[in-house]
N, CA, C and O atoms as CSV, one atom per row, in Angstrom:
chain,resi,resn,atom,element,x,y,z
A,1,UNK,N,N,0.837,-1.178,0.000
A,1,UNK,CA,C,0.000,0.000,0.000
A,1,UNK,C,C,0.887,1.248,0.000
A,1,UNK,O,O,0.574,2.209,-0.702
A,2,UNK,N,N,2.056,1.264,0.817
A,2,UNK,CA,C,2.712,2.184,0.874
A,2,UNK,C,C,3.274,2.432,-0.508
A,2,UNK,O,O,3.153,3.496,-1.115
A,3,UNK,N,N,3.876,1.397,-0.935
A,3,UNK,CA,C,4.312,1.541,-2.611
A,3,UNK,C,C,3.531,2.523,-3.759
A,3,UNK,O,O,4.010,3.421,-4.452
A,4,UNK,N,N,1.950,1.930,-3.679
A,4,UNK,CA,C,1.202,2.735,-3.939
A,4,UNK,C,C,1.197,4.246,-4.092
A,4,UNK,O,O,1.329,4.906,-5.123
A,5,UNK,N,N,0.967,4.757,-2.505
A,5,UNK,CA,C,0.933,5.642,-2.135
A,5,UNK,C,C,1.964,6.779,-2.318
A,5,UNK,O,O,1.789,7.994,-2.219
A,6,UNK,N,N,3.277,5.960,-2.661
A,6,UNK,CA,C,4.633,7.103,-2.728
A,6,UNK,C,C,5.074,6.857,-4.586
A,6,UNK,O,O,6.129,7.106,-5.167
A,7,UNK,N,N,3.710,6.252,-5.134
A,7,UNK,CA,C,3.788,6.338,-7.016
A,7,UNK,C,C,4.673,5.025,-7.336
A,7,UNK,O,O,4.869,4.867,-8.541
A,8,UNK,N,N,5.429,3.740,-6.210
A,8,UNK,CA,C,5.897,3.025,-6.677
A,8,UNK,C,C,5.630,1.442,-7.299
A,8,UNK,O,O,6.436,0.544,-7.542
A,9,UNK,N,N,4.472,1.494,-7.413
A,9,UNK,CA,C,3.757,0.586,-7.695
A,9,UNK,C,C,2.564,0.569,-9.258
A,9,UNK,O,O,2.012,1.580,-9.691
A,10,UNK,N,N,2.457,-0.469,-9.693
A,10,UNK,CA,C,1.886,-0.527,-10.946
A,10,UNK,C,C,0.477,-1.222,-11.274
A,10,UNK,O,O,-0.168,-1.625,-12.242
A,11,UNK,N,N,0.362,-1.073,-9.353
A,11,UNK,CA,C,-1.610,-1.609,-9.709
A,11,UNK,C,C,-2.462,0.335,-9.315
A,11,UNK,O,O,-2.179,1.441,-8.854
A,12,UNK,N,N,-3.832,-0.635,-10.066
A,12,UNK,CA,C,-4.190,0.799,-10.384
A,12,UNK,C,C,-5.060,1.244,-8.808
A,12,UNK,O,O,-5.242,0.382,-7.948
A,13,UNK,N,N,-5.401,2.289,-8.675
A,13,UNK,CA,C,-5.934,2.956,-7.330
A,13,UNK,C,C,-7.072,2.005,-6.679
A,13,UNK,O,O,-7.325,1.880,-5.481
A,14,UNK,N,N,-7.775,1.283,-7.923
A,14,UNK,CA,C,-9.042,0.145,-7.368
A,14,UNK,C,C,-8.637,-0.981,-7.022
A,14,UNK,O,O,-9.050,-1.533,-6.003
A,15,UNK,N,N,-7.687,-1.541,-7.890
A,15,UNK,CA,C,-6.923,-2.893,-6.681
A,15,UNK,C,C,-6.864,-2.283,-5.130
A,15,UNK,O,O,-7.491,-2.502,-4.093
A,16,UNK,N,N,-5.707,-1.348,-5.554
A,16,UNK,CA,C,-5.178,-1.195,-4.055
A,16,UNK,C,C,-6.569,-0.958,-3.187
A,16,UNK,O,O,-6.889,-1.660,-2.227
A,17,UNK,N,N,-7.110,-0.174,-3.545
A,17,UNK,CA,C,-8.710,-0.191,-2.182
A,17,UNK,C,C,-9.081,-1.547,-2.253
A,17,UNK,O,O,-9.147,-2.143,-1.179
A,18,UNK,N,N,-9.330,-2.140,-3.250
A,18,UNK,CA,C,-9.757,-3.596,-3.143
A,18,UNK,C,C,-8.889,-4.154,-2.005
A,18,UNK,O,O,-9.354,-4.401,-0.893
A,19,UNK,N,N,-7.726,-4.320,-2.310
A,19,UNK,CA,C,-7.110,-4.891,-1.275
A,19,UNK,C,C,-7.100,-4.422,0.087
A,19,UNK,O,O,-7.200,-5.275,0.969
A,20,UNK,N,N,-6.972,-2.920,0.483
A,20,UNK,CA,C,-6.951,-2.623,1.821
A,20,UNK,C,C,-8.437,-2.786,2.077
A,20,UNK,O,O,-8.570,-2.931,3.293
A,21,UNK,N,N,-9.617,-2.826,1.464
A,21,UNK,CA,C,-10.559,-3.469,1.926
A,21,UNK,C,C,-10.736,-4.973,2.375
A,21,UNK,O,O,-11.758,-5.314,2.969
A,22,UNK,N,N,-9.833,-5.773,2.113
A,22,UNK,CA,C,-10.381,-7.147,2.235
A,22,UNK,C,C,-10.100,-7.334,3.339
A,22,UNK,O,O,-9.250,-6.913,4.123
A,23,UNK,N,N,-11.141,-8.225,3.357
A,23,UNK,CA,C,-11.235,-9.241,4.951
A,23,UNK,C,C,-11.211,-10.231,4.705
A,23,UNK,O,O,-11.588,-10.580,3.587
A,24,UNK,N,N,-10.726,-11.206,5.695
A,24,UNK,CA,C,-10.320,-12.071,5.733
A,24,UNK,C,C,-11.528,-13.741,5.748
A,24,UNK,O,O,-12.599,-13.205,6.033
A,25,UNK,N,N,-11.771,-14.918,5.637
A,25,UNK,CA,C,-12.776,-15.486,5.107
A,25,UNK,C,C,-13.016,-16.243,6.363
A,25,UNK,O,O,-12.384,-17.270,6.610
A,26,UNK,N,N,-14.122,-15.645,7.340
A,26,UNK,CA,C,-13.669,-16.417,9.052
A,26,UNK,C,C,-14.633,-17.808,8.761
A,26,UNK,O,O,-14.782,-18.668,9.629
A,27,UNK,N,N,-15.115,-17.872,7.723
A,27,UNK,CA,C,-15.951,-19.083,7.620
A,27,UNK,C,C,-15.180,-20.210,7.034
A,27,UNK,O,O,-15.865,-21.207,6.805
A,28,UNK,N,N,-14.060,-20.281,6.771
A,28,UNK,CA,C,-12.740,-21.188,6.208
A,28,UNK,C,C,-12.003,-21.407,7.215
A,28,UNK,O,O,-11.211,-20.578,7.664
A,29,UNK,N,N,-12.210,-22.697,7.733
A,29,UNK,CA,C,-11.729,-23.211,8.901
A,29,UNK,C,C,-10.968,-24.097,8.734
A,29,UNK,O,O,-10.734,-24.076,7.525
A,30,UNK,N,N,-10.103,-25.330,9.435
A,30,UNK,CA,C,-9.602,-26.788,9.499
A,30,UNK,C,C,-10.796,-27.782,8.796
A,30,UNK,O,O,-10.740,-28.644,7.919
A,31,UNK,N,N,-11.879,-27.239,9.605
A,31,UNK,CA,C,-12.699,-28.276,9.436
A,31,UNK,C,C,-13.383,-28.003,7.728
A,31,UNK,O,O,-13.631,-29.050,7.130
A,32,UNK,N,N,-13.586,-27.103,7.205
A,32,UNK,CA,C,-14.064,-26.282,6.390
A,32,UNK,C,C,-13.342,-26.410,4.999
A,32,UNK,O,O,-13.967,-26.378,3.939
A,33,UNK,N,N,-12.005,-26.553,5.081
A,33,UNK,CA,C,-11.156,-26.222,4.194
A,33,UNK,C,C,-10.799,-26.863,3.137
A,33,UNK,O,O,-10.134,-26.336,2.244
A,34,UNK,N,N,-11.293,-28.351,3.113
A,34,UNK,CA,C,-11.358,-29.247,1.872
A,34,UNK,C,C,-13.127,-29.104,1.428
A,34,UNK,O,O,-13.522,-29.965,0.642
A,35,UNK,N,N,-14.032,-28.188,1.849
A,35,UNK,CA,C,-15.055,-28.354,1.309
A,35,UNK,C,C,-15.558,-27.634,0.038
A,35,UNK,O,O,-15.506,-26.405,-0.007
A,36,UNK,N,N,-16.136,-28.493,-1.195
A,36,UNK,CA,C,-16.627,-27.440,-2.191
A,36,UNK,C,C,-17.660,-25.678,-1.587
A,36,UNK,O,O,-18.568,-25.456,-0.787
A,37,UNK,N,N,-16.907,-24.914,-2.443
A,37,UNK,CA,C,-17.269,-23.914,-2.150
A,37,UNK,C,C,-18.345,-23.198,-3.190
A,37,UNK,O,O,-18.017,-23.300,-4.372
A,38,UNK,N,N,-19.442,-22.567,-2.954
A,38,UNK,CA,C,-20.388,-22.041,-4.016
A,38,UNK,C,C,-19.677,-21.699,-5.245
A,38,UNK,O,O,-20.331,-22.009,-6.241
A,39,UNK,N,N,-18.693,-21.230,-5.464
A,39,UNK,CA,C,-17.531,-20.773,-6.645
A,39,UNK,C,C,-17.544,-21.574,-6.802
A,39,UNK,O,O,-18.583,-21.762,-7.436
A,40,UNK,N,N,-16.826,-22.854,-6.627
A,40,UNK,CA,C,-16.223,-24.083,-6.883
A,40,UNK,C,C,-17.060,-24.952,-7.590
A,40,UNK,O,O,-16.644,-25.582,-8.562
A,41,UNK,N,N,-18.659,-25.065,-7.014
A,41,UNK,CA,C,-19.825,-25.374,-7.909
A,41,UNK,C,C,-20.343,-24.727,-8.792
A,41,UNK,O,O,-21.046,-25.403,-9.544
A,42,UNK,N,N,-20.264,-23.403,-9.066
A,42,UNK,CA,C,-20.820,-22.604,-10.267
A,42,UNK,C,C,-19.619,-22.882,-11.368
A,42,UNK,O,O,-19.877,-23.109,-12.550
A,43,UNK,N,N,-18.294,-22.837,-10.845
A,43,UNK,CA,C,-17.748,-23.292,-11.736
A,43,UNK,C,C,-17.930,-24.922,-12.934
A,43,UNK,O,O,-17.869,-24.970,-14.162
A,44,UNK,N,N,-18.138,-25.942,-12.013
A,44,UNK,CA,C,-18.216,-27.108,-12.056
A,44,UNK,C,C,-19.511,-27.127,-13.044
A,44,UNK,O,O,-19.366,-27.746,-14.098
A,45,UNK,N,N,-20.662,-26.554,-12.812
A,45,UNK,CA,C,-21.775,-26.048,-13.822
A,45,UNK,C,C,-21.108,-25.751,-15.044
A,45,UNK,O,O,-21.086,-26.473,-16.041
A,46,UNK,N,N,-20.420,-24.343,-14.864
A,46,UNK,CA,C,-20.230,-23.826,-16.232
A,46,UNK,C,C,-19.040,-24.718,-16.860
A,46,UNK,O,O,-19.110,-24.521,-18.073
A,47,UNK,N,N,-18.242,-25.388,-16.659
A,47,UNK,CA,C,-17.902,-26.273,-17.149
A,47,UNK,C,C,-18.378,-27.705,-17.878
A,47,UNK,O,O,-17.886,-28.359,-18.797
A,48,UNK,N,N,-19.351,-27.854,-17.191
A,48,UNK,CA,C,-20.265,-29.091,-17.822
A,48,UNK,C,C,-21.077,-28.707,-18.752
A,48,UNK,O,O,-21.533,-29.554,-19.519
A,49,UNK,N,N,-21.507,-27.048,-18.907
A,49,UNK,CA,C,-21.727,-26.648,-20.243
A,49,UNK,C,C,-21.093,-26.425,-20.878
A,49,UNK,O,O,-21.638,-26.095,-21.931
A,50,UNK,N,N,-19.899,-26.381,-20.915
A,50,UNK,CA,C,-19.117,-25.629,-22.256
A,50,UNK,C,C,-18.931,-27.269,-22.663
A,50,UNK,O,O,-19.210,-27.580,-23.821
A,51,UNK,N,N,-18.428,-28.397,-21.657
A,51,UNK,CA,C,-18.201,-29.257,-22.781
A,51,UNK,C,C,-19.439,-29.873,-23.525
A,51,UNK,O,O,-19.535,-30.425,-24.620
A,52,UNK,N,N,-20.128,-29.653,-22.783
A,52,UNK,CA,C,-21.579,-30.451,-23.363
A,52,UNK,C,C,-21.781,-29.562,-24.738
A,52,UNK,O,O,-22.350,-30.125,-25.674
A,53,UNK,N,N,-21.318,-28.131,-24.911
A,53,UNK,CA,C,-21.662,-27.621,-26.256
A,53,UNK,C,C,-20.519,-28.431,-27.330
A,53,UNK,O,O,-20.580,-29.037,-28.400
A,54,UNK,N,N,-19.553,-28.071,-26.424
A,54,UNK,CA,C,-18.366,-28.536,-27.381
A,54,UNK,C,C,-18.772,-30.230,-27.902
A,54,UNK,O,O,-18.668,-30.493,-29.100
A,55,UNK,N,N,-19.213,-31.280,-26.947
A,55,UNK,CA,C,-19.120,-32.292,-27.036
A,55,UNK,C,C,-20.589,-32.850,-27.231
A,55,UNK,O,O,-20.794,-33.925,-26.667
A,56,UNK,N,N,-21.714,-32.262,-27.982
A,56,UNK,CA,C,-23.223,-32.678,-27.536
A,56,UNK,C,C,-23.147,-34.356,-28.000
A,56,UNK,O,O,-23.242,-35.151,-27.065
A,57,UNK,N,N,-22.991,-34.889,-29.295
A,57,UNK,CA,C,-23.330,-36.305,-29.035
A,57,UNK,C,C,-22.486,-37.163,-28.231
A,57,UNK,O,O,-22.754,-38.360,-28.342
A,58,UNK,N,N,-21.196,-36.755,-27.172
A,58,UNK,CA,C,-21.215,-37.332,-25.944
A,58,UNK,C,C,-21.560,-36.865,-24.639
A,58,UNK,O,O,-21.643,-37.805,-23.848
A,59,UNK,N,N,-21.732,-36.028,-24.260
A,59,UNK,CA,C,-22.670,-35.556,-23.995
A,59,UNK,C,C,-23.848,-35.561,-23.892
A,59,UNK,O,O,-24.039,-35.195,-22.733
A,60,UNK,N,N,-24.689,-35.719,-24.302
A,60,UNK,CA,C,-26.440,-35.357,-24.548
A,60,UNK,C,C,-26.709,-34.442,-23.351
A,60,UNK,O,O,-25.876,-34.075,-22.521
A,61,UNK,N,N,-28.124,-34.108,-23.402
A,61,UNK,CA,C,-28.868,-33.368,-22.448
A,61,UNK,C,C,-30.025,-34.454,-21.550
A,61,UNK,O,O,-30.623,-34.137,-20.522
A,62,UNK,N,N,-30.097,-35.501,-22.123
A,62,UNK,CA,C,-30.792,-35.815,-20.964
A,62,UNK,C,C,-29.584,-37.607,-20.547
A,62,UNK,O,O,-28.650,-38.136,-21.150
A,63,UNK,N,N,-30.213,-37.885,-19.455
A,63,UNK,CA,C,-29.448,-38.664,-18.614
A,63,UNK,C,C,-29.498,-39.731,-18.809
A,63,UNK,O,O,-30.683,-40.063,-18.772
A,64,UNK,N,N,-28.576,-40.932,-19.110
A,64,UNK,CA,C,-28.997,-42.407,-19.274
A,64,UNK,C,C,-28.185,-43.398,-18.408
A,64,UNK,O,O,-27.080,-43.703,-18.859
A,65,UNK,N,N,-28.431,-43.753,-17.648
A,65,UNK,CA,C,-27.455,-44.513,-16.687
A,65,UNK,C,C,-26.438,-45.383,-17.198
A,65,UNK,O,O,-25.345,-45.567,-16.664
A,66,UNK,N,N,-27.077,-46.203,-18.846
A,66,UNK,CA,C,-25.839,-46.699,-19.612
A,66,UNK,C,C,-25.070,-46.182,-20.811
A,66,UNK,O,O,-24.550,-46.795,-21.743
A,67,UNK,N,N,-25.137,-44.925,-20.545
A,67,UNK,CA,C,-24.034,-44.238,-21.723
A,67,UNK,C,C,-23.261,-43.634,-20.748
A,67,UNK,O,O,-22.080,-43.655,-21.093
A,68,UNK,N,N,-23.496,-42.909,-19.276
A,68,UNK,CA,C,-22.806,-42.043,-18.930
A,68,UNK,C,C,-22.276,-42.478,-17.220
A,68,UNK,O,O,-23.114,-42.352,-16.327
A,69,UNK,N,N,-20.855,-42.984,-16.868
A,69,UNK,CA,C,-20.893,-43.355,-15.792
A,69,UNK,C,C,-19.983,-42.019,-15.402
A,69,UNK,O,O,-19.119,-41.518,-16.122
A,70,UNK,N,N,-20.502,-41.447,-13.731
A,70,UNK,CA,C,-19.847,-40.865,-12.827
A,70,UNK,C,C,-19.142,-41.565,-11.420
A,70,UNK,O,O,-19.746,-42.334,-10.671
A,71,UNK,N,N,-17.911,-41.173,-11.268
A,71,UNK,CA,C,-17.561,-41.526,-10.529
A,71,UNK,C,C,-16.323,-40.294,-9.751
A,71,UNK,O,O,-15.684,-39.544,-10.488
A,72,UNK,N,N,-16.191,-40.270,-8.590
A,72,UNK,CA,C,-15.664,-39.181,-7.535
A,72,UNK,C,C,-14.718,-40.299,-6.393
A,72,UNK,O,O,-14.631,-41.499,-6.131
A,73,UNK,N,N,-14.174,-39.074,-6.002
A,73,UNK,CA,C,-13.516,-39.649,-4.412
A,73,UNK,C,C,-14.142,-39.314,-3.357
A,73,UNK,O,O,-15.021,-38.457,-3.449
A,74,UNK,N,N,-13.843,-39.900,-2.128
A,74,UNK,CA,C,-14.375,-39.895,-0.992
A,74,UNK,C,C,-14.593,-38.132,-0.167
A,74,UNK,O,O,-15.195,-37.588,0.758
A,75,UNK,N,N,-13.822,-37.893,-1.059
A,75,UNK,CA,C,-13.748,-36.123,-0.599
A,75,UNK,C,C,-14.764,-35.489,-1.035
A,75,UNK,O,O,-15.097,-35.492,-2.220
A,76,UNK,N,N,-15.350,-34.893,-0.141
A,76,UNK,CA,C,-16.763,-33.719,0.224
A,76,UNK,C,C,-16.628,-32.871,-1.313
A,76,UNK,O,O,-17.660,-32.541,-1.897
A,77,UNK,N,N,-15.492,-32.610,-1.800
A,77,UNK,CA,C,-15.384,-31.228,-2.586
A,77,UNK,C,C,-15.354,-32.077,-4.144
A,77,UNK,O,O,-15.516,-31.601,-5.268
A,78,UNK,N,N,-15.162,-33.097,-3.848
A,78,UNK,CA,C,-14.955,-34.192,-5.087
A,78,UNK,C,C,-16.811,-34.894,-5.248
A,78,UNK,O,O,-17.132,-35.234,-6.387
A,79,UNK,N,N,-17.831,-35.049,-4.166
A,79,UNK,CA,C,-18.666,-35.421,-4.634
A,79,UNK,C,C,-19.433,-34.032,-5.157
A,79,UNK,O,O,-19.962,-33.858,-6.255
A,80,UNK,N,N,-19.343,-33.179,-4.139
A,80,UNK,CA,C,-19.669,-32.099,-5.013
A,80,UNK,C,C,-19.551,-31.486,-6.011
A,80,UNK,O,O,-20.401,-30.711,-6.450
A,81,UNK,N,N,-18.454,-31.742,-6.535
A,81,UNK,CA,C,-18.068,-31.253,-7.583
A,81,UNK,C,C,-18.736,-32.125,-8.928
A,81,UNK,O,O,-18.684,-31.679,-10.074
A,82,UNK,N,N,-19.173,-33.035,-8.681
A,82,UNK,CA,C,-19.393,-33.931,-9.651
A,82,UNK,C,C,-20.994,-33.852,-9.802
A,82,UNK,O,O,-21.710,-33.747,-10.798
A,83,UNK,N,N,-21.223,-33.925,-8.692
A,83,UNK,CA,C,-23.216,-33.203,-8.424
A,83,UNK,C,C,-23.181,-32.528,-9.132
A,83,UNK,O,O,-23.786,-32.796,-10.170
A,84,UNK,N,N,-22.241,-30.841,-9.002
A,84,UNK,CA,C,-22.304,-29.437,-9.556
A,84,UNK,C,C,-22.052,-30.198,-11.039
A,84,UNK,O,O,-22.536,-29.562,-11.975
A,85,UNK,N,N,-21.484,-31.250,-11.351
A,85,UNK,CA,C,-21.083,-31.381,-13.098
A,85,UNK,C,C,-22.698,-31.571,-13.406
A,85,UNK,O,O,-23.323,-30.718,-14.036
A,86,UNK,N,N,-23.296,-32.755,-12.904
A,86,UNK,CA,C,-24.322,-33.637,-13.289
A,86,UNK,C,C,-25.606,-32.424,-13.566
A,86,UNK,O,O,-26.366,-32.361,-14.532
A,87,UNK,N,N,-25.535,-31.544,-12.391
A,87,UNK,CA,C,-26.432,-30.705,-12.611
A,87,UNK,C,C,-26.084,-29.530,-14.801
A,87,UNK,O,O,-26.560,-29.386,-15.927
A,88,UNK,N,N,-25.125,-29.185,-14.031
A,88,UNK,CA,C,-24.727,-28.809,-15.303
A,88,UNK,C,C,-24.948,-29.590,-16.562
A,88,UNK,O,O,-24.995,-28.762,-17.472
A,89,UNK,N,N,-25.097,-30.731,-17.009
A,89,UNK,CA,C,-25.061,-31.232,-17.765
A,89,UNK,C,C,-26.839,-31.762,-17.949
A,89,UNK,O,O,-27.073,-32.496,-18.910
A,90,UNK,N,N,-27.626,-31.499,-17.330
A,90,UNK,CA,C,-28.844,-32.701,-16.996
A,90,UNK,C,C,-29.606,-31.399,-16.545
A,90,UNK,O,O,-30.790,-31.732,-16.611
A,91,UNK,N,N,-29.557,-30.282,-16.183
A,91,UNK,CA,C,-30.477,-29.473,-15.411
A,91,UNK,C,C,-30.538,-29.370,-13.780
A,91,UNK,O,O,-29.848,-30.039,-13.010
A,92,UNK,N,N,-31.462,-28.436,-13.437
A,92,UNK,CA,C,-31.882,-28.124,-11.711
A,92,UNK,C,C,-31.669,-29.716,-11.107
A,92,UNK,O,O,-32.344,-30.700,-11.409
A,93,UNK,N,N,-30.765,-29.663,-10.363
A,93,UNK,CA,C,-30.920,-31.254,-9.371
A,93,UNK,C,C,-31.077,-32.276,-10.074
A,93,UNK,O,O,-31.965,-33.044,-9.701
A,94,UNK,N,N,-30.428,-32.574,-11.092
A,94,UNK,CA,C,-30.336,-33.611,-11.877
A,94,UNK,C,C,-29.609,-35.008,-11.055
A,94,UNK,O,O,-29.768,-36.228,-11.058
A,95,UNK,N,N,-28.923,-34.222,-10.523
A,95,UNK,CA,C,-27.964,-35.073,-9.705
A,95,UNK,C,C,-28.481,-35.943,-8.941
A,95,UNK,O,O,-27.816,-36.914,-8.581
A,96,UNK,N,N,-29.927,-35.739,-8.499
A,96,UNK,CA,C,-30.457,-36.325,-7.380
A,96,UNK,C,C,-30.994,-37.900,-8.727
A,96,UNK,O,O,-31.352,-39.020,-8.362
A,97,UNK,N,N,-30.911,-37.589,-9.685
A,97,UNK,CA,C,-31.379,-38.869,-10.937
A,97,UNK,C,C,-30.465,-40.019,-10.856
A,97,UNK,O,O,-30.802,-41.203,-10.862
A,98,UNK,N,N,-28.761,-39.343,-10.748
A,98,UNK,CA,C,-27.984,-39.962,-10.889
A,98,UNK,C,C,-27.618,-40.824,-9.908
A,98,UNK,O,O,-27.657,-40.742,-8.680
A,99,UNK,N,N,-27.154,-41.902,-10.875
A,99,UNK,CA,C,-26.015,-43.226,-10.313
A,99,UNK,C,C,-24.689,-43.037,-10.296
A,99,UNK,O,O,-23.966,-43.108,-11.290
A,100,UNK,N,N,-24.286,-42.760,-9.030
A,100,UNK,CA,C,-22.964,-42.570,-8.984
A,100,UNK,C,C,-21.920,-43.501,-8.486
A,100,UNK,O,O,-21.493,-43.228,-7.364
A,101,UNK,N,N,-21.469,-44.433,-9.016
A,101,UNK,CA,C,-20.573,-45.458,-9.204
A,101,UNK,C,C,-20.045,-45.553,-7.404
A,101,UNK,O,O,-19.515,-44.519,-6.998
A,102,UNK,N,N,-20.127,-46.290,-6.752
A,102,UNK,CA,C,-19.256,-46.776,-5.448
A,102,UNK,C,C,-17.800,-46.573,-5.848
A,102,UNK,O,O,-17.295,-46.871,-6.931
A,103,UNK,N,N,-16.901,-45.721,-4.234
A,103,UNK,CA,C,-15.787,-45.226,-4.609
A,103,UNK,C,C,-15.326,-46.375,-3.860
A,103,UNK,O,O,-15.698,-46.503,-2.694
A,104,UNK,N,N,-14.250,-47.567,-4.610
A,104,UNK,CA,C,-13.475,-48.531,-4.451
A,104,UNK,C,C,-12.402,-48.040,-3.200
A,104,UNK,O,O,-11.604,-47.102,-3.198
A,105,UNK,N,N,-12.752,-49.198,-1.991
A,105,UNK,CA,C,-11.517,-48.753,-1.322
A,105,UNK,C,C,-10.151,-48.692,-1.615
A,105,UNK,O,O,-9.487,-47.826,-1.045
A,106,UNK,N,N,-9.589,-49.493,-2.438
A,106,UNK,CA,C,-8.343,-48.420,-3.113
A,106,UNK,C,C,-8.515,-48.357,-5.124
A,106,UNK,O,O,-8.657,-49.079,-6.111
A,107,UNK,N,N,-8.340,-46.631,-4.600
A,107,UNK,CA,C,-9.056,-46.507,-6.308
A,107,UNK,C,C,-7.606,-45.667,-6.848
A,107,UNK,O,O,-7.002,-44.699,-6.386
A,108,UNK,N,N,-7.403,-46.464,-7.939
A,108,UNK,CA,C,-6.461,-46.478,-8.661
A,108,UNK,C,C,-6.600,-45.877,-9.904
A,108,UNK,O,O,-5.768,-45.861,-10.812
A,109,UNK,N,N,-7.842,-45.326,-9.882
A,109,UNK,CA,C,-8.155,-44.417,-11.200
A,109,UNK,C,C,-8.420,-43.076,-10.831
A,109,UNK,O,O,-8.070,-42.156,-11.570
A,110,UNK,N,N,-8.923,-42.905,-9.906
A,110,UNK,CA,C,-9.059,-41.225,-9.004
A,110,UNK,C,C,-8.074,-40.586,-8.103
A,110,UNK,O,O,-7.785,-39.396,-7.977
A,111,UNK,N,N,-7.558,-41.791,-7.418
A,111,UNK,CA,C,-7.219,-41.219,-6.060
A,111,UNK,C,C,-5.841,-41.827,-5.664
A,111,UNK,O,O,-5.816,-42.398,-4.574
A,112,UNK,N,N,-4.823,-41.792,-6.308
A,112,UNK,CA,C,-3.621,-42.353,-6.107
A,112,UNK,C,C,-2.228,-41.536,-5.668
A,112,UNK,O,O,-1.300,-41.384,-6.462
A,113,UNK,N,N,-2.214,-41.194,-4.738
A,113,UNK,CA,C,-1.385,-40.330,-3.970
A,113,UNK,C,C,0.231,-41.225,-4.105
A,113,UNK,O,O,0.494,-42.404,-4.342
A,114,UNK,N,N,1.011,-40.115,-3.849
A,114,UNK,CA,C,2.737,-40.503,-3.918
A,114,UNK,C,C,2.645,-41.635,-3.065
A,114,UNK,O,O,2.471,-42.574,-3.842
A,115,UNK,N,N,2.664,-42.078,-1.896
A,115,UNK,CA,C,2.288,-43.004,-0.815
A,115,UNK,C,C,2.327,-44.477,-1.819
A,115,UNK,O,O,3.160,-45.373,-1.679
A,116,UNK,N,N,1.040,-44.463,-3.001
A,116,UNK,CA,C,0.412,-45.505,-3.571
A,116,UNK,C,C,1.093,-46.010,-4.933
A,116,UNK,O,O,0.452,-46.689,-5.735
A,117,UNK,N,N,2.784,-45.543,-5.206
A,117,UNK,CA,C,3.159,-45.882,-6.244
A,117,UNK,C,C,3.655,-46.773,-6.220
A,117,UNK,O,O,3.838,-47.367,-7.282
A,118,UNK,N,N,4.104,-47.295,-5.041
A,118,UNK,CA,C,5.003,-48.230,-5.246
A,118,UNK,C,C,4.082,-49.947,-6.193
A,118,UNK,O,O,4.424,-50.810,-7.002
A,119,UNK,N,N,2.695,-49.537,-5.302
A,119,UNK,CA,C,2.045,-51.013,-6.554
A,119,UNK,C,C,2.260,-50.604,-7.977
A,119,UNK,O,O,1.594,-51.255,-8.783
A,120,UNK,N,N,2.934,-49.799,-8.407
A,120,UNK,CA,C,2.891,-49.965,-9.555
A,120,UNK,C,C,4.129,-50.036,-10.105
A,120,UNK,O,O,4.452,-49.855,-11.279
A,121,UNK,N,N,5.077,-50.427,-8.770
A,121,UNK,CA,C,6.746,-50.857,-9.520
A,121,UNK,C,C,6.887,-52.543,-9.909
A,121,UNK,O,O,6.348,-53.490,-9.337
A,122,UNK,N,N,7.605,-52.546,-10.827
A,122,UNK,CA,C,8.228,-54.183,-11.046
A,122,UNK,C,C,9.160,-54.115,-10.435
A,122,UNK,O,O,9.965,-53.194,-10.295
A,123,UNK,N,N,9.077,-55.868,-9.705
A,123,UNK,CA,C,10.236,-55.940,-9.103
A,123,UNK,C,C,11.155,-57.250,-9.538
A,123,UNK,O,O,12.266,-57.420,-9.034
């Protein structure tokens, strides 16, 4: 701010208020902090439209349990995120239509952390 203020800086006068306005997000907690966030789902929407334009005959607009399988990880922000797709793709609460595939206790297609490489060395 001070930079600003003495001409040494190259954001314009509305950042900087932007910024000395902000506060801080007291609703983002430990407990809080892996959870999908309203952004995070509007995004997840507008993404499931753009490919659905880009992609309509895989894609379609309405829902068929054997053309289209979903599947997520055990994480809050990961089923949500996939709701927020389904909706996007299917309409208002579409999601509540859907079959969403059981997340395998060890899933080797979603969820494979550094920890989980070694199954995949020859020995």
């Amino acid at each position: 701010m001070r930079n600003q203020e003495e001409g040494r800086s190259t954001l314009c006068w509305s950042d900087t208020e932007n910024l000395r306005n902000w506060q801080d997000n007291l609703n983002l907690t430990t407990e809080t902090h892996s959870m999908l966030t309203v952004a995070g789902w509007n995004i997840m929407l507008g993404i499931a439209h753009r490919y659905q334009m880009a992609f309509p005959t895989l894609l379609p607009l309405s829902y068929n349990r054997n053309n289209i399988r979903f599947r997520h990880t055990t994480a809050q922000r990961s089923q949500g995120s996939i709701r927020a797709f389904a909706d996007g793709l299917f309409g208002w609460n579409a999601f509540e239509r859907v079959v969403f595939e059981a997340v395998p206790e060890q899933d080797l297609l979603l969820r494979v952390s550094y920890l989980d490489v070694t199954i995949f060395q020859v020995n």
